[in-house]
DRENTORGU-279985 format. One record per residue (C-alpha): residue in one letter; x, y, z; residue number from 0. Coordinates in nm, 3 decimals. Example, Ala and Ser with C-alpha at 12.3 -4.5 7.8 and 13.67 -1.06 7.14 Angstrom:
   residuo        xx        yy        zz   num
         a     1.230    -0.450     0.780     0
         s     1.367    -0.106     0.714     1
//
This chain:
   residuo        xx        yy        zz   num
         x     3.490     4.545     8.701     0
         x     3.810     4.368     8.611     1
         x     4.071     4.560     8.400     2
         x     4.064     4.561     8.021     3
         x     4.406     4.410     7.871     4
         x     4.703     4.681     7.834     5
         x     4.751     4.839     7.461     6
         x     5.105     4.705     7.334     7
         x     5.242     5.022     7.368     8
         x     5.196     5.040     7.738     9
         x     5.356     4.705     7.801    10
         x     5.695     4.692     7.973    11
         x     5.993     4.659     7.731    12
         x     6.188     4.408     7.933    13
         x     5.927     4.145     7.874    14
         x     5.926     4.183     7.522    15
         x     6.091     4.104     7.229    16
         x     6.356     4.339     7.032    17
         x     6.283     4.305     6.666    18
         x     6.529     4.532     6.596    19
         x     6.760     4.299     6.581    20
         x     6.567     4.219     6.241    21
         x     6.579     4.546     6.078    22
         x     6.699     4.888     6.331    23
         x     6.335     5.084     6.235    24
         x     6.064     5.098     6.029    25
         x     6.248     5.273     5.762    26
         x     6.518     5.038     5.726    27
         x     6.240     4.748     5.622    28
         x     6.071     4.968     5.370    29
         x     6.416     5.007     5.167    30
         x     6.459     4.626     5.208    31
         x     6.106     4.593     5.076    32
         x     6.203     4.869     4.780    33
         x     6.536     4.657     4.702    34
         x     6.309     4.319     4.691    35
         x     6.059     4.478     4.442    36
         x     6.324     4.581     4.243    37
         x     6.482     4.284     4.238    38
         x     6.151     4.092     4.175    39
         x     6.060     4.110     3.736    40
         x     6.449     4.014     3.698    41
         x     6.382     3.640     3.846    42
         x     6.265     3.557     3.531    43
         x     6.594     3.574     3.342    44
         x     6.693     3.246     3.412    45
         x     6.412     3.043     3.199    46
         x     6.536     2.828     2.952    47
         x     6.907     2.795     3.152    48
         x     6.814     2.524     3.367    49
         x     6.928     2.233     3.180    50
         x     7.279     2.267     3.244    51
         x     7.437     2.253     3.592    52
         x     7.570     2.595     3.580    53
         x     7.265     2.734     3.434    54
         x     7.045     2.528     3.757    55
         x     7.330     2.665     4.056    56
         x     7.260     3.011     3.890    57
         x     6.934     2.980     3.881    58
         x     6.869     2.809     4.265    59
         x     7.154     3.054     4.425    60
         x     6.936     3.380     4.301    61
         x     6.621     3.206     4.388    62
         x     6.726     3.125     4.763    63
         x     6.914     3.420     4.764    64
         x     6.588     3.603     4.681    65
         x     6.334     3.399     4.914    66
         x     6.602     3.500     5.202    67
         x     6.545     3.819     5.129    68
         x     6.163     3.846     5.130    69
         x     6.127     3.618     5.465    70
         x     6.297     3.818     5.662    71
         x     6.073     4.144     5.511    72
         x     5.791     3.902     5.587    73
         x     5.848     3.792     5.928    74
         x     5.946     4.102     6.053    75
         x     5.600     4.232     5.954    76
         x     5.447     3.922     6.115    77
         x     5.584     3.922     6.459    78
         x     5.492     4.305     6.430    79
         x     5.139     4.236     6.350    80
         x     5.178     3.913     6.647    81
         x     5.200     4.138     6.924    82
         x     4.904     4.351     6.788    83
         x     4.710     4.211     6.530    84
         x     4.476     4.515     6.556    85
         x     4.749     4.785     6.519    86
         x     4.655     4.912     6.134    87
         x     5.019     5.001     6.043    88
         x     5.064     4.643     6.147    89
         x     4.814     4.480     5.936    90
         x     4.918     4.682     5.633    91
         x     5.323     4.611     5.650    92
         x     5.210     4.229     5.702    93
         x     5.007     4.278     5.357    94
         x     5.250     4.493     5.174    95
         x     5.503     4.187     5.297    96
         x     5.298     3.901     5.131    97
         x     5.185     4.071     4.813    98
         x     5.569     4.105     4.734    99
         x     5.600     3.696     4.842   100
         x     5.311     3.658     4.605   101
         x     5.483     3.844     4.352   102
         x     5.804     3.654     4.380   103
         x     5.630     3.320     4.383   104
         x     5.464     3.430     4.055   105
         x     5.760     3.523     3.937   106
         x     6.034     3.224     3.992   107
         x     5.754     2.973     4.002   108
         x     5.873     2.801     3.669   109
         x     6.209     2.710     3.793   110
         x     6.048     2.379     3.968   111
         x     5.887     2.264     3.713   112
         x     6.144     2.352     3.438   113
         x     6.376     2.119     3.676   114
         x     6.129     1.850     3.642   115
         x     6.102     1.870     3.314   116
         x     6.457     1.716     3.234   117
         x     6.531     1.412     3.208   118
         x     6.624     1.173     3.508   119
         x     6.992     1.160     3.379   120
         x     7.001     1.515     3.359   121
         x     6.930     1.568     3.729   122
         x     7.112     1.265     3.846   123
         x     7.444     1.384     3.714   124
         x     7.335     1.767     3.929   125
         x     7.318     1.517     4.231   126
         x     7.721     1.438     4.133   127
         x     7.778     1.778     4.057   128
         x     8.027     1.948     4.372   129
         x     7.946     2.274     4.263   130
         x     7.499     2.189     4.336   131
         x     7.592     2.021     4.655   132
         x     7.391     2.281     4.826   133
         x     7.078     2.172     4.673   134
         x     7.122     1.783     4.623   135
         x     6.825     1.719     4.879   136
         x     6.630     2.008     4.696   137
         x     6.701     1.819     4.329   138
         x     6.607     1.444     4.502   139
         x     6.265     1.615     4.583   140
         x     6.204     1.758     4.263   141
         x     6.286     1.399     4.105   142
         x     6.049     1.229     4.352   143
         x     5.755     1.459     4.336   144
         x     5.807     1.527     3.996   145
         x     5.435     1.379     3.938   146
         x     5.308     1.634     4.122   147
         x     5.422     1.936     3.918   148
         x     5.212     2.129     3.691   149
         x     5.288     2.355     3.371   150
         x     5.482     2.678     3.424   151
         x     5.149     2.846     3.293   152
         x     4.974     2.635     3.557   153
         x     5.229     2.682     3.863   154
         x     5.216     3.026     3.823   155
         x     4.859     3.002     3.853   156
         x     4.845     2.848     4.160   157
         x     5.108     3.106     4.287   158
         x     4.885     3.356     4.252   159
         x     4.608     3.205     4.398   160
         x     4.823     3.151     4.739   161
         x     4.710     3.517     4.890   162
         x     4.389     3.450     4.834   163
         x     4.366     3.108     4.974   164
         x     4.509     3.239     5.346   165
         x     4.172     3.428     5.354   166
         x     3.996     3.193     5.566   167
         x     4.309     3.206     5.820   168
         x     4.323     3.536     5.772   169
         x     3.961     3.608     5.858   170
         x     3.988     3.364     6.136   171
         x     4.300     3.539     6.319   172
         x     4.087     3.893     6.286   173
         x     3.773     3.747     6.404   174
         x     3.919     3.555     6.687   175
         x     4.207     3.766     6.812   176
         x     4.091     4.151     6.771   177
         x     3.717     4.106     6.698   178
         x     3.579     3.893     6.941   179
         x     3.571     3.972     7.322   180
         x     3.444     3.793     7.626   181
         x     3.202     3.827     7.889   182
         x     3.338     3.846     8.282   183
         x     3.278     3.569     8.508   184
         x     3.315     3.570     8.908   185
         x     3.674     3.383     9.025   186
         x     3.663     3.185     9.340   187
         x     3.668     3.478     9.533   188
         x     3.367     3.633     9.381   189
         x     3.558     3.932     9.211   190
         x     3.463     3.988     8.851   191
         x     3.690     3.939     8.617   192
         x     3.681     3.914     8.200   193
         x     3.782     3.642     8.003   194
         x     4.030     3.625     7.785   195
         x     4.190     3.391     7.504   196
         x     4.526     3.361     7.797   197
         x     4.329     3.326     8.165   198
         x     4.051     3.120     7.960   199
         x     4.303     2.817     8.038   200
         x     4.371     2.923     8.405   201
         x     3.966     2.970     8.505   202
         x     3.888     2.608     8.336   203
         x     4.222     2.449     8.606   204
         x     4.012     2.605     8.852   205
         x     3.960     2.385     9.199   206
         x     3.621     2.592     9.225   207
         x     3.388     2.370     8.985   208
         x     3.173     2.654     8.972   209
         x     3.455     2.866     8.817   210
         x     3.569     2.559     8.564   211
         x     3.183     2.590     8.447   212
         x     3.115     2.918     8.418   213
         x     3.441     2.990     8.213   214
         x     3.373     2.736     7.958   215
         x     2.998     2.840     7.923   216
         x     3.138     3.227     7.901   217
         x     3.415     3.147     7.678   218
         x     3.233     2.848     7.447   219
         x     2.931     3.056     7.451   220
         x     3.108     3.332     7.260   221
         x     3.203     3.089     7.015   222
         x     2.890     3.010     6.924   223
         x     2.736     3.348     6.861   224
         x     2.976     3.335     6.525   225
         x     2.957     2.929     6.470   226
         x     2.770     2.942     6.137   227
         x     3.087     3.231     6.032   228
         x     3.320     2.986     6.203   229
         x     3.187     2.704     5.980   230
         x     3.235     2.910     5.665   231
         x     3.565     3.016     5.713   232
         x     3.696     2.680     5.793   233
         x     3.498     2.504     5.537   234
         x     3.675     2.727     5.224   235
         x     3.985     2.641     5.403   236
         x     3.937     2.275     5.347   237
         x     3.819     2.309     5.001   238
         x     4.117     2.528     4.919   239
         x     4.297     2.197     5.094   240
         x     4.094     1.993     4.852   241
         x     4.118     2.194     4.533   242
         x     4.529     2.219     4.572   243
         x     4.547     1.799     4.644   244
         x     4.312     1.779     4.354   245
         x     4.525     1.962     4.097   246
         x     4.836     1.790     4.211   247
         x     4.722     1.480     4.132   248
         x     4.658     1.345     4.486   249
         x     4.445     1.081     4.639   250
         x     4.332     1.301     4.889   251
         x     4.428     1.619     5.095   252
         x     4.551     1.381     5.340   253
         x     4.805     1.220     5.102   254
         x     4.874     1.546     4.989   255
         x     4.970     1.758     5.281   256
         x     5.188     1.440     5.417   257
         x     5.359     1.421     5.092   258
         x     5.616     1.722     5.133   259
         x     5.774     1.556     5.395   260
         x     5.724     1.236     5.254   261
         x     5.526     1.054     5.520   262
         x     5.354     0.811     5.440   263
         x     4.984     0.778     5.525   264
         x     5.028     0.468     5.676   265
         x     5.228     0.646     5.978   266
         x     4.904     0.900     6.005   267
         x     4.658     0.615     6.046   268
         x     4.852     0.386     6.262   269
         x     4.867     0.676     6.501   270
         x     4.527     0.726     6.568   271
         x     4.456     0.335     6.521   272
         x     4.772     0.309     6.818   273
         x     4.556     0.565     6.998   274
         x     4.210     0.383     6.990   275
         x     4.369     0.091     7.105   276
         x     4.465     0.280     7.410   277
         x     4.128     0.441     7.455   278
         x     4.075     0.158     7.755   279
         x     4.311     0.343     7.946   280
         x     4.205     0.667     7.870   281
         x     3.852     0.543     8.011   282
         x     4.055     0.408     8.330   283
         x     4.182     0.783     8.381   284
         x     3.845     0.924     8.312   285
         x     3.730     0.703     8.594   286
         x     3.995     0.784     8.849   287
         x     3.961     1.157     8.770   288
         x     3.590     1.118     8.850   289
         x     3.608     0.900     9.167   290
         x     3.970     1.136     9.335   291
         x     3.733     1.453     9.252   292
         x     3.437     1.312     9.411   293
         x     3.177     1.355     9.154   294
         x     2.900     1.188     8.976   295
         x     2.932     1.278     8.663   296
         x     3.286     1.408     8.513   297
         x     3.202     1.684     8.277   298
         x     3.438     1.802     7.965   299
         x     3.553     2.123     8.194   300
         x     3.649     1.885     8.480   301
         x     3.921     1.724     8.245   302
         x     4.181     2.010     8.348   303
         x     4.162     2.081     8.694   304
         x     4.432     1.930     8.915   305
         x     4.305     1.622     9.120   306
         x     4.567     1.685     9.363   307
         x     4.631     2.051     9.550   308
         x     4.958     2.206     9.448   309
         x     5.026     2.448     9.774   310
         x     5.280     2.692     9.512   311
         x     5.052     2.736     9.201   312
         x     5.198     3.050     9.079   313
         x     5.486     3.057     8.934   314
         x     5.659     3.335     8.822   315
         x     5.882     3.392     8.473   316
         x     6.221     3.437     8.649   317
         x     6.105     3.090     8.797   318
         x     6.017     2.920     8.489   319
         x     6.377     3.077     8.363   320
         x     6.566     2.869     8.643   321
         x     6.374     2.551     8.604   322
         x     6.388     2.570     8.226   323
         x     6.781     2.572     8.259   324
         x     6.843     2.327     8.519   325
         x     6.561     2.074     8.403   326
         x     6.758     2.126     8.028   327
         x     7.089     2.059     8.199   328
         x     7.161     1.732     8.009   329
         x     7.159     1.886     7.696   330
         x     7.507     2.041     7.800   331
         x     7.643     2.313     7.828   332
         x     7.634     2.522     7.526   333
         x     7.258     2.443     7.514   334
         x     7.239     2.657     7.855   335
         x     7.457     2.912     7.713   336
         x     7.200     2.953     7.432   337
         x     6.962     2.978     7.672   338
         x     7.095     3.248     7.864   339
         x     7.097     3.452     7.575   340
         x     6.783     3.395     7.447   341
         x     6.651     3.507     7.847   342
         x     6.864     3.804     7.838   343
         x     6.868     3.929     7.453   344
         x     6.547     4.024     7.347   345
         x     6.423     3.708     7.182   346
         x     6.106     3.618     7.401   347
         x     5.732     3.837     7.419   348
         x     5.622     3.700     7.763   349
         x     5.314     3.827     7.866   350
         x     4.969     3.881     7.668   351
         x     4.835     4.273     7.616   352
         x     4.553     4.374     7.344   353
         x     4.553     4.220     7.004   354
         x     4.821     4.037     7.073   355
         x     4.817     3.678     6.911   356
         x     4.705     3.406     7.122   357
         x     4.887     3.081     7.243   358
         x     5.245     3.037     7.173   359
         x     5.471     2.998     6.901   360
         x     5.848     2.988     6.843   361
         x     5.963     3.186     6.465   362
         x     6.336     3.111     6.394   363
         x     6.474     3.427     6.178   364
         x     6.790     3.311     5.969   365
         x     7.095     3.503     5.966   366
         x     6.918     3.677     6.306   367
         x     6.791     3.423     6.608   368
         x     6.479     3.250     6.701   369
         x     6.217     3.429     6.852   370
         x     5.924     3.301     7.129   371
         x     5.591     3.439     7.135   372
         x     5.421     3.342     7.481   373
         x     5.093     3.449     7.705   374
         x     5.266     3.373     8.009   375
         x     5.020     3.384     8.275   376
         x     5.259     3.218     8.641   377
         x     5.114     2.863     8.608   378
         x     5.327     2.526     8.553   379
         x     5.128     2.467     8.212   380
         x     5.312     2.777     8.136   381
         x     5.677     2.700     8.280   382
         x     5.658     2.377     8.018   383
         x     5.512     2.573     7.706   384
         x     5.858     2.848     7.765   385
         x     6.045     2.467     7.805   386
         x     5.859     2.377     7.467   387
         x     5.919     2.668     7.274   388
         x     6.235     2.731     7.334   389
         x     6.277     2.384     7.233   390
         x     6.194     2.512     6.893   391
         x     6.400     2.866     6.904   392
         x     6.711     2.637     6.978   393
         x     6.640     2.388     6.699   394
         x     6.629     2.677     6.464   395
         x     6.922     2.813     6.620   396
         x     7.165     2.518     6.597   397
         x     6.996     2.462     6.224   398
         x     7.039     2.785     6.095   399
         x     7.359     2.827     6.243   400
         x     7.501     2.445     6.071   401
         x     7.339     2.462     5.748   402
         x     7.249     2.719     5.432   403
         x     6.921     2.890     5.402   404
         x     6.880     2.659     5.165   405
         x     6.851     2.362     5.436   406
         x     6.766     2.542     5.713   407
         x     6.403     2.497     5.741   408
         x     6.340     2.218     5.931   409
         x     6.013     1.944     5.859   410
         x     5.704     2.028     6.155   411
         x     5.729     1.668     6.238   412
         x     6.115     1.691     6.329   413
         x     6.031     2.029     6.550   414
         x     5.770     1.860     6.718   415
         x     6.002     1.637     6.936   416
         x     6.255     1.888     6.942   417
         x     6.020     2.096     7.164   418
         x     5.837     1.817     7.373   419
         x     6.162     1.639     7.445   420
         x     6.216     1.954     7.636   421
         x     5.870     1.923     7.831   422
         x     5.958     1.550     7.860   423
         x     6.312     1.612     8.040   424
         x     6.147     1.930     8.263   425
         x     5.870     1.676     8.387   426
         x     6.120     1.383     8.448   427
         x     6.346     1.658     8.664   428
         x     6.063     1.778     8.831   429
         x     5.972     1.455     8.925   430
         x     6.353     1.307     8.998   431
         x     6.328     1.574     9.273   432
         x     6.040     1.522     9.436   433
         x     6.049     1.332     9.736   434
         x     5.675     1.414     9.861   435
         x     5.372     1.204     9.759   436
         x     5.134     1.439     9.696   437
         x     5.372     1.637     9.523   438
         x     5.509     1.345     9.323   439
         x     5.114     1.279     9.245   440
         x     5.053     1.612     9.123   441
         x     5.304     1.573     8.873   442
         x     5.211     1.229     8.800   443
         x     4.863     1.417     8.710   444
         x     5.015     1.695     8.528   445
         x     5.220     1.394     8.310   446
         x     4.944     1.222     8.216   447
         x     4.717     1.529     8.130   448
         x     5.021     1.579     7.919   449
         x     4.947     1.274     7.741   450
         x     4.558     1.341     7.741   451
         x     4.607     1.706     7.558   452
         x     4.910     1.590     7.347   453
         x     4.885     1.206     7.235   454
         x     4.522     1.192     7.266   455
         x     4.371     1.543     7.205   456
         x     4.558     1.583     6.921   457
         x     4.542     1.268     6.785   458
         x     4.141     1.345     6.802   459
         x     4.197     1.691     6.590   460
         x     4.418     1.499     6.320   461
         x     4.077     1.219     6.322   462
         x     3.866     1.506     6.303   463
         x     4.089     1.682     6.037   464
         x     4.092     1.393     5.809   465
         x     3.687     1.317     5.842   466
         x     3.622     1.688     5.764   467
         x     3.860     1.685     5.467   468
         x     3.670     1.340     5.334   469
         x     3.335     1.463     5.380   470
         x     3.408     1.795     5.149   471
         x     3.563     1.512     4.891   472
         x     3.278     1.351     4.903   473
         x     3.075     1.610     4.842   474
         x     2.887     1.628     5.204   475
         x     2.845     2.036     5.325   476
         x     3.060     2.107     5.607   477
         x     2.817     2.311     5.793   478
         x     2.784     2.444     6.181   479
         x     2.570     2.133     6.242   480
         x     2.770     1.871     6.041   481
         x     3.129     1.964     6.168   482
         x     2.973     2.010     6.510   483
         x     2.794     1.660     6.487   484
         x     3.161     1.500     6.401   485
         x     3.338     1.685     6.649   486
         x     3.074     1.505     6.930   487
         x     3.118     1.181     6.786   488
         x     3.484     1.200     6.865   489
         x     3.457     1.346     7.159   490
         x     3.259     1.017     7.304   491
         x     3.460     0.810     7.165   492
         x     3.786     0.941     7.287   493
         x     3.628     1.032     7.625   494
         x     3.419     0.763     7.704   495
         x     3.265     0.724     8.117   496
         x     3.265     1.188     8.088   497
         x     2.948     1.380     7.981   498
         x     3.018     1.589     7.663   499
         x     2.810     1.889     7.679   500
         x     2.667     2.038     7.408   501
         x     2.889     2.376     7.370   502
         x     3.151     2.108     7.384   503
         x     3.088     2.044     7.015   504
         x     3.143     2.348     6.874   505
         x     3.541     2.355     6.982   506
         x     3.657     2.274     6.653   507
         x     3.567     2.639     6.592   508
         x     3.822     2.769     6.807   509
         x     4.176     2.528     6.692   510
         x     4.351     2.778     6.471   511
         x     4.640     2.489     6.348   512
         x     4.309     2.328     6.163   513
         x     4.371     2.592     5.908   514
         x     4.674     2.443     5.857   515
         x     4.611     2.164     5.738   516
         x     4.705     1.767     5.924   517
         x     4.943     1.971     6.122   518
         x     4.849     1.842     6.467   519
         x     4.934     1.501     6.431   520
         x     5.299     1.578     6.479   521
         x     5.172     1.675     6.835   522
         x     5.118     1.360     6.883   523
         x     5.428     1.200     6.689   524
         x     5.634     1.423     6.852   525
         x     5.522     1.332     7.175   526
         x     5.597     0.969     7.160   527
         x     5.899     1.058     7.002   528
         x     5.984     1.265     7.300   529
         x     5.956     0.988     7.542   530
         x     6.168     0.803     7.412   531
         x     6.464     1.033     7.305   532
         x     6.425     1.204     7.667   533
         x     6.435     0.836     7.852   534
         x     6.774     0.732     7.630   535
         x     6.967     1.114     7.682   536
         x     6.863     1.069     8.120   537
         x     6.980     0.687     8.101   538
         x     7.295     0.713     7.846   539
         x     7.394     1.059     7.978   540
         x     7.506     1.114     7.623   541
         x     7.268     1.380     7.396   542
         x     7.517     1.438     7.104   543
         x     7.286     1.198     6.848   544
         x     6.940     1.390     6.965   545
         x     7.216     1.737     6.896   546
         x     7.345     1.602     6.593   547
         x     6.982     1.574     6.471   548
         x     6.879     1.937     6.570   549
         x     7.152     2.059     6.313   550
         x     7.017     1.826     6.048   551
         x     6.770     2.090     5.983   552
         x     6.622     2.056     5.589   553
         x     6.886     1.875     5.437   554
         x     6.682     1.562     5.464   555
         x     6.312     1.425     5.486   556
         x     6.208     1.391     5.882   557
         x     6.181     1.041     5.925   558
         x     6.521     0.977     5.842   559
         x     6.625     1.306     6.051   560
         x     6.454     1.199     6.345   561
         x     6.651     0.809     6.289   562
         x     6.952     1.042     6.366   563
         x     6.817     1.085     6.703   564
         x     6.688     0.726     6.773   565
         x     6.330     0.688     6.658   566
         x     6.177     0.551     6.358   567
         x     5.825     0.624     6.295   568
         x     5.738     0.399     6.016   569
         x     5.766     0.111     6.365   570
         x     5.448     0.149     6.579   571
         x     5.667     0.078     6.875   572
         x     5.728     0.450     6.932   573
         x     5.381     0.529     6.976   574
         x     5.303     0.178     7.119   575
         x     5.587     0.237     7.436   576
         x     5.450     0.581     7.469   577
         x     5.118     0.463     7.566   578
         x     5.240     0.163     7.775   579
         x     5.421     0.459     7.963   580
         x     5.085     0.640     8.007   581
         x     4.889     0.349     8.124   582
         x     5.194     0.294     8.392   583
         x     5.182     0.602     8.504   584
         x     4.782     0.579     8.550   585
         x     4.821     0.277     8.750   586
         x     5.082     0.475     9.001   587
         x     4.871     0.742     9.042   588
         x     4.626     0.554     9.134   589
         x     4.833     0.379     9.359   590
         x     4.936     0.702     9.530   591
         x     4.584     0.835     9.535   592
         x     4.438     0.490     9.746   593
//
């Protein structure tokens, strides 16, 4: 029988992150949370101030001051209860954390509306105030969504509803991560061996089709023992989508959750209308993937499997360090220095052990430094997630480190092609080097898949996304068999000439970003983004505008960010050359593969 996954604490320390660096011990974050609380019923002093520019710097310096404060209480909890979300002393610091957020949102939650309450004039002359400089992008937002704000009485409402609405995501992490296990399958070797949320991904690359099968029945099949629970849980979490648009006075939940970051719609739909107009070529891949591997019909589990044999398939992490680095080289040289720290000080959780939160993610800490959360399990797909995520942990880094807390906090859509441009420039090195055929055709594959489960896949979730969302508006149930049902009706679309099997339907169940809401597309964005900032730093030789733009951090909206760095998304020719760049490299495979 194959070995159960290692309890955190028996996990070696050197492969782990140091969140110490946070606070020194336990004890140190519950007087930080004792301070905050403390702090917390005096935020209110302030109401009624706002309409002079003293009485608004006042009022935004303790407010920022104050939401500094409670992140870092929060995500030190967090990354805690990431690296065992079944560890009780976990779960209840990560509660005591966001029940003191909650209370401080309650709390300060009429200062936004009391700023959009004053007249245009009043906040224009802030904007030419020196001493508000700080917060000039934070007053232009309040006077262009000031349409959008409610009543004190009715903000605070909605602040208090916040905890509550994370249930569903809540529920979902708990059910997915600590609750749920999965059944053992036999590897190509015939040992037995247990699936789990990390080698899930390495069974379904499998060569042995036998193996790709029996990994997705195992691991989809487990899914759908809790698909009518899976259902529920993300169907409140689009009606809490829908209630919040509602209230604000959107059009829709789509409108709404793009509106933050002021994007409009239009740049949403032209993606995935950029995307079906590429669908030919998708079908052309489906075809060649079919006809290299020999079969008669290409199944859903056959999308992932190399189509040409890589003879080193494991790759270890001190490997994926040195090809990070050199593939990253362009970026100069105090980009490498960064990353030598983050490989040597503490800031990255490499390999998976019980409870431990699945996936990846990168968490910049202000005032501390990035940290990485991987499942690192020695295959390439793994070498470019470290190459994407620290693609984030060094955005963060050169953001936090150029601007206030204040404008830190960089836009999803601008840290999206922060962290492919780094999977971009590691494929193009890889690639640069290769003199062997085979080998130049395996990364050929491994470029295009990148498209497939990037620009494509994820182009498919945001459809998907925005479907669901209208069918709640509309007042259809989102059930097991409708969402299901909607999920298959992509799936042929996208994936026309390859069988979608039935337990194929029922993946929706298993995307944790869909309960964050028309997140995914920036996948996508980011992607085509990527191509094209990676192709101009490798011809020019010159990344200080892509550099410039990962220090722009908050202190603007990301479309004009990401201009910074050469790309404008409101053109379709970002997405447009990204596809013609897919299509090519179909063709040369192809070419190869004759």
């Amino acid at each position: 029988m194959a070995a159960e996954l290692k309890a955190r604490r028996n996990m070696d320390p050197k492969f782990m992150w140091d969140l110490k660096h946070i606070y020194p011990s336990k004890e140190a974050w519950e007087a930080a949370c004792a301070e905050l609380k403390a702090e917390i019923p005096g935020l209110d002093r302030f109401t009624g101030t706002l309409g002079t520019a003293r009485g608004a710097k006042e009022a935004l310096d303790s407010l920022y001051k104050t939401i500094e404060k409670a992140t870092l209480i929060y995500l030190y909890a967090e990354l805690l209860k990431s690296g065992d979300n079944g560890d009780p002393e976990y779960q209840a610091m990560n509660q005591q954390a966001m029940v003191l957020l909650v209370q401080m949102d309650a709390v300060t939650s009429y200062i936004t509306p009391e700023l959009a309450g004053l007249p245009t004039e009043t906040l224009q002359s802030y904007l030419a105030d020196p001493s508000l400089k700080e917060y000039h992008h934070h007053i232009e937002d309040i006077i262009r969504v000031r349409a959008h704000v409610l009543s004190p009485e009715q903000e605070k409402m909605l602040s208090m509803l916040s905890d509550a609405a994370q249930t569903p995501d809540n529920s979902f992490t708990m059910l997915e991560s600590v609750d749920m296990t999965f059944p053992a399958i036999k590897d190509e070797n015939g040992e037995e061996v247990r699936l789990t949320h990390g080698n899930f991904g390495v069974y379904r690359e499998s060569p042995d089709r036998r193996v790709r099968r029996d990994s997705f029945e195992a691991y989809f099949g487990e899914f759908k023992k809790y698909i009518n629970t899976f259902a529920a849980l993300y169907g409140g979490s689009v009606k809490f989508d829908n209630y919040f648009a509602d209230v604000r006075k959107h059009e829709s939940a789509l409108s709404g959750g793009l509106y933050g970051n002021a994007v409009p719609v239009s740049v949403y739909d032209s993606l995935i209308e950029a995307v079906h107009g590429a669908l030919p070529s998708m079908r052309k891949y489906i075809d060649l993937r079919k006809k290299v591997l020999g079969l008669d019909e290409l199944h859903m589990y056959d999308l992932y499997n190399p189509m040409v044999e890589q003879e080193e398939a494991v790759y270890t992490f001190e490997q994926a360090k040195a090809m990070v680095k050199e593939a990253l080289a362009p970026l100069g040289e105090e980009y490498g220095r960064l990353l030598d720290r983050a490989f040597s000080e503490g800031w990255i959780d490499v390999y998976e052990n019980k409870g431990k939160t699945t996936g990846a993610f990168s968490c910049g800490v202000y005032g501390v430094h990035p940290y990485v959360l991987l499942n690192y399990t020695d295959t390439l797909d793994d070498v470019f997630t470290l190459a994407h995520e620290l693609g984030h942990a060094m955005h963060s880094y050169l953001s936090d480190h150029a601007q206030t807390f204040a404008n830190h906090d960089y836009s999803i859509m601008a840290a999206e092609v922060a962290s492919t441009v780094n999977e971009v420039l590691l494929l193009k090195h890889l690639m640069a080097k290769e003199t062997d055929e085979k080998k130049t055709a395996y990364l050929l594959n491994h470029f295009i898949e990148g498209f497939r489960t990037t620009l494509f896949r994820q182009t498919l979730f945001a459809e998907f996304e925005k479907k669901a969302h209208a069918m709640a508006q509309a007042g259809e149930p989102l059930t097991a068999e409708s969402l299901s049902r909607l999920y298959r009706e992509l799936n042929e679309l996208y994936y026309e000439g390859a069988v979608i099997d039935e337990l194929q339907d029922i993946e929706w169940a298993r995307i944790p970003h869909f309960y964050r809401a028309f997140y995914v597309y920036q996948y996508a964005t980011g992607y085509s983004g990527a191509v094209t900032i990676a192709e101009s730093i490798l011809e020019s030789g010159d990344p200080s505008n892509y550099l410039r733009f990962l220090t722009a951090g908050g202190s603007d909206y990301p479309i004009p960010e990401l201009r910074i760095a050469g790309v404008d998304f409101e053109k379709p020719e970002v997405v447009a050359r990204a596809l013609k760049e897919f299509d090519s490299a179909v063709e040369r495979l192809a070419d190869i593969l004759k």
